[in-house]
C-alpha positions, 0 to 999 in steps of 0.5 A: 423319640428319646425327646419326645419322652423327655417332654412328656416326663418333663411335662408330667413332672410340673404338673404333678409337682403343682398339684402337690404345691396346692394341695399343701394350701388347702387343709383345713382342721377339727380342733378338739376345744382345749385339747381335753377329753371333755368341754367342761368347767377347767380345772384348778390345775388349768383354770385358764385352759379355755383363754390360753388355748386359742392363742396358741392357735391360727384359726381360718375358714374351713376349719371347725371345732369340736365340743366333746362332752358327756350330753347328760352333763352340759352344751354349749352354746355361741352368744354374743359378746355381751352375753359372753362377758355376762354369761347371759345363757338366754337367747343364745345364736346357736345351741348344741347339746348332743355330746359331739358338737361340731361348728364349723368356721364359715366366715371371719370374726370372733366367736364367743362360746360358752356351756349352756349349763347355769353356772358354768359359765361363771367357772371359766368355761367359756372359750372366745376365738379370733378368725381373722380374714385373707387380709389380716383383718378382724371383722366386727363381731355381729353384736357390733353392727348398728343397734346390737342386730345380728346379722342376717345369716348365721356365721357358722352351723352346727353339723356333727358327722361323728369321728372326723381325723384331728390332729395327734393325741396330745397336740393342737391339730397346728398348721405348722405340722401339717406345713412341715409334712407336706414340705417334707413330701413336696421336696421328696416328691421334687428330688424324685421328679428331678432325678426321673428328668435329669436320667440319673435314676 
C-alpha cells in the first residue's frame, strides 16, 4: 500500500511540477508606452524617451501596449513607415483616441505609431517597435510588400478593457522579472515535491 502511494505522490509530483514549467512560458505583458504617465510630446529632460525606450525592451505576440493619455489633448495613431518618417497623419491604419488605448501585438513586424495631433509628431512623439517572430526573424513591415499595398488583414486591433495588471510602478513590465519569479517558484515548488517524495517532510 505504502508503494501505491509513493506512486501516486510521484505521479502527482510530475505533473504538478510540468504545469508549473508551462505556465513560466506563456505570459504575456501591457507595456505602459514609455513607462510615463501620459502619451505626450517628450520632454526636454527626455527628448529621446520614445526611441530609447523600445529598446530596452523584447516585445512577442501576445503582448499589447497602452497609450494613457488626456483624450481632450491627443490620439495615436499606427502608420505606415513612410508616414512615420514624414509624420504623415493622413491615412492612418489605425486610430485611437479614447485616452486608454490598448493595441494588441497579434503578429510579428515593426509597428510604427505616432500622436494624431498636427504637430506632434514633429516633437518626437512618435514610438517605432520591432516584434520579431519564433525564429528571430523581422518580417517585412506591410508597407514593403509589392507596390507599398498593405496587407489584407490588420496586424493588430485596438481593444480597450480598462485596467488591465502591468508591471511595478516604475519598471518596464521586462520579461526578466517575471522569468525570475517563476524560477523562484518552480524551484520552491520542486524542493517541496522533492522532499514530499524522498519522506523527509
Amino acid at each position: 500500500m505504502a508503494l501505491l502511494g509513493r506512486q501516486m505522490c510521484h505521479r502527482l509530483s510530475f505533473s504538478i511540477l510540468f504545469f508549473v514549467l508551462i505556465q513560466s512560458n506563456v505570459f504575456a505583458y501591457q507595456f505602459q508606452v514609455g513607462n510615463l504617465q501620459a502619451w505626450n510630446i517628450p520632454t526636454s529632460t527626455d527628448p529621446k524617451v520614445y526611441t530609447n525606450w523600445p529598446k530596452k525592451l523584447n516585445f512577442k505576440i501576445g503582448d499589447s501596449l497602452l497609450f494613457l493619455y488626456p483624450p481632450s489633448e491627443d490620439s495615436v495613431i499606427q502608420v505606415t513607415k513612410e508616414s512615420y518618417d514624414t509624420c504623415n497623419l493622413k491615412d492612418p491604419i489605425l486610430y485611437m483616441n479614447n485616452g486608454n488605448s490598448l493595441f494588441n501585438i497579434t503578429s510579428p513586424g515593426v509597428f510604427y505609431f505616432t500622436s494624431g495631433v498636427s504637430g506632434h509628431c514633429e516633437k518626437s512623439q512618435k514610438l517605432q517597435i520591432s516584434v520579431f517572430a519564433a525564429d528571430g526573424s523581422l518580417p517585412l513591415p506591410p508597407s514593403s510588400a509589392p507596390g507599398g499595398a498593405l496587407a489584407d488583414s490588420a496586424p493588430s486591433y485596438p481593444t480597450v478593457f480598462g485596467g488591465i495588471p502591468s508591471g511595478p510602478a516604475g519598471k518596464s513590465s521586462s520579461s526578466s522579472s517575471t522569468v525570475e519569479v517563476s524560477v523562484l517558484i518552480t524551484a520552491g515548488i520542486g524542493v517541496l515535491i522533492w522532499g514530499l517524495v524522498g519522506g523527509k517532510m
